[in-house]
C-alpha positions as CSV (number, residue, x, y, z in Angstrom):
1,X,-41.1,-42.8,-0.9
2,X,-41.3,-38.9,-1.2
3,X,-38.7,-37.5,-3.6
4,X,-36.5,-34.9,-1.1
5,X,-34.7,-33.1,-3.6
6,X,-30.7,-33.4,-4.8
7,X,-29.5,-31.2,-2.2
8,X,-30.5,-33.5,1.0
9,X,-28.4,-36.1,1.3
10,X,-24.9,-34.4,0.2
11,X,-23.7,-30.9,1.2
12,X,-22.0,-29.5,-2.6
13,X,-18.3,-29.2,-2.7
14,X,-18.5,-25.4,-2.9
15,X,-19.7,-26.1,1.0
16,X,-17.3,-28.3,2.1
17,X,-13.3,-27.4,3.3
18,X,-11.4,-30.2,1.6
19,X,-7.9,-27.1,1.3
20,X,-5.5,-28.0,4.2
21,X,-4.4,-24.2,4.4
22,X,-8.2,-23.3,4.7
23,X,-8.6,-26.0,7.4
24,X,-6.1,-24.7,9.3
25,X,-6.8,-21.2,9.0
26,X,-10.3,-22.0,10.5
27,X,-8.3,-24.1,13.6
28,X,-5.7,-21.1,14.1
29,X,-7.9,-18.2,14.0
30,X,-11.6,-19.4,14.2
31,X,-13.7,-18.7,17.5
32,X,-15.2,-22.1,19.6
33,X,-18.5,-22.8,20.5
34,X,-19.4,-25.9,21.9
35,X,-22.6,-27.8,22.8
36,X,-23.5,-31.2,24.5
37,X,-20.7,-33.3,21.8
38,X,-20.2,-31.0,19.4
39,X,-17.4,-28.2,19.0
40,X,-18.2,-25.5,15.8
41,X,-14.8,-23.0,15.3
42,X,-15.8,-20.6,13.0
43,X,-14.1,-18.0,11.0
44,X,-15.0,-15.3,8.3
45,X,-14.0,-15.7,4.8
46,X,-13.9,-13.4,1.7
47,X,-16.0,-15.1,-0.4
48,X,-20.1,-15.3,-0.9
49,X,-19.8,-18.9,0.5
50,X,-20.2,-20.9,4.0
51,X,-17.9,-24.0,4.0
52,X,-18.0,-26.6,6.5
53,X,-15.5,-29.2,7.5
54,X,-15.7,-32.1,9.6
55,X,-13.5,-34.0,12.1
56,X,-15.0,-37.3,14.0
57,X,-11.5,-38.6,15.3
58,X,-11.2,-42.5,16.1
59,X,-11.9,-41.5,20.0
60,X,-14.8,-41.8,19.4
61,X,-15.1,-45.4,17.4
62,X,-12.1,-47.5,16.0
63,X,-14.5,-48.1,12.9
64,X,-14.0,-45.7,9.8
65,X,-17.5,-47.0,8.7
66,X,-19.2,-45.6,12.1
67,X,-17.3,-41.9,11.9
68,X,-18.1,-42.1,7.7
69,X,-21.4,-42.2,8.7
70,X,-21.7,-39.8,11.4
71,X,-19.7,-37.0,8.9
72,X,-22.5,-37.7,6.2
73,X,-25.3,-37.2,9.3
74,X,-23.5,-34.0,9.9
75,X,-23.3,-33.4,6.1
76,X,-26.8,-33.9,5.4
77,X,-28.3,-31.8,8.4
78,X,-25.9,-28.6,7.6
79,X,-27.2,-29.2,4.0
80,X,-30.6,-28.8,5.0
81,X,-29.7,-25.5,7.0
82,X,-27.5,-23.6,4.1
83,X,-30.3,-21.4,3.0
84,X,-31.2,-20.0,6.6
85,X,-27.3,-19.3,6.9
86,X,-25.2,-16.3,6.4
87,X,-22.5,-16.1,3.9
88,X,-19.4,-15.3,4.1
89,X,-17.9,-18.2,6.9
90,X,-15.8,-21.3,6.8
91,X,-16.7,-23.6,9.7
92,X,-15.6,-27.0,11.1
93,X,-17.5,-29.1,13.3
94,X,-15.3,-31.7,16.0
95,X,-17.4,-34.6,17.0
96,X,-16.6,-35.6,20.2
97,X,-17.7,-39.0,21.8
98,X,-21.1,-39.5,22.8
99,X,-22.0,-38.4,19.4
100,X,-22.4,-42.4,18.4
101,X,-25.2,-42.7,20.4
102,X,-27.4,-39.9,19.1
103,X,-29.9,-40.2,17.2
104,X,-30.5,-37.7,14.1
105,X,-33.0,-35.2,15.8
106,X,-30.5,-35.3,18.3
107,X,-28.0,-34.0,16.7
108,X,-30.0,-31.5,14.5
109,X,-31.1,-30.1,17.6
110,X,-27.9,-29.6,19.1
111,X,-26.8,-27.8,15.6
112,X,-29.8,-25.4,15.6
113,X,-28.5,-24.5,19.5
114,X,-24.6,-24.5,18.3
115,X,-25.6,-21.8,15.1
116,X,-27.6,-19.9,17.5
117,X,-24.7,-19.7,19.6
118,X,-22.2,-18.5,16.8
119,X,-24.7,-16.2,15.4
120,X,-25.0,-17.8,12.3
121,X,-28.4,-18.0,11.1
122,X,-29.8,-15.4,8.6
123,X,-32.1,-12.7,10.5
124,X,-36.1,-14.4,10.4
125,X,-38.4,-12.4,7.9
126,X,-41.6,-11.5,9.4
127,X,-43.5,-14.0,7.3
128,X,-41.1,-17.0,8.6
129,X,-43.0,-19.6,10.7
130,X,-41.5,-21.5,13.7
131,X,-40.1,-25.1,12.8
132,X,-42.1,-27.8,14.5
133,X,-41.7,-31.2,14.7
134,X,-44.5,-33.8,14.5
């Protein structure tokens, strides 16, 4: 199996919101965008950081293992995104049902629509080449 690196399978606690009173500064002030089943509020911050949060309520399944596992597919894909973010934002996705039945590219494609949406992505150098998938 190909080694993927450290950073792949967990997003590092500097990225995450884990501070109540930074989670709900980001519900009180941050601006909605939603696509397909997912809802991203975002809102500036001071520091040279994006931090994400997650909410998967028991809506959409009574079973803490099946929203554990959606949060870490959430987790991992915004992990594999940081670099082509800007700084500078604290952000919370809301799963809402219909998530549970997505599969991964799925969702990563309805994350790369969501951070076009909220502007989020880093400007493309000249040099950057289009992502494919094979």
């Amino acid at each position: 199996m190909a080694e993927l690196g450290k950073h792949c399978f967990m997003l590092a606690k500097r990225n995450r919101l884990k501070n109540k009173k930074d989670l709900e500064n980001v519900f009180k002030k941050g601006e909605n965008f939603k696509e397909d089943f997912l809802i991203l509020k975002v809102v500036p911050n001071s520091l040279n950081l994006i931090r994400f949060g997650f909410i998967v309520s028991p809506k959409i399944s009574k079973k803490a293992t099946l929203r554990n596992k959606i949060k870490r597919r959430l987790s991992q894909l915004i992990g594999l995104k940081l670099e082509k973010l800007k700084k500078g934002i604290d952000a919370i996705f809301i799963a809402l049902p219909g998530i549970e039945k997505k599969d991964f590219w799925e969702i990563e494609e309805t994350i790369e629509k969501i951070f076009d949406k909220a502007k989020i992505f880093k400007p493309k150098t000249k040099n950057e080449k289009p992502k494919t998938h094979t």
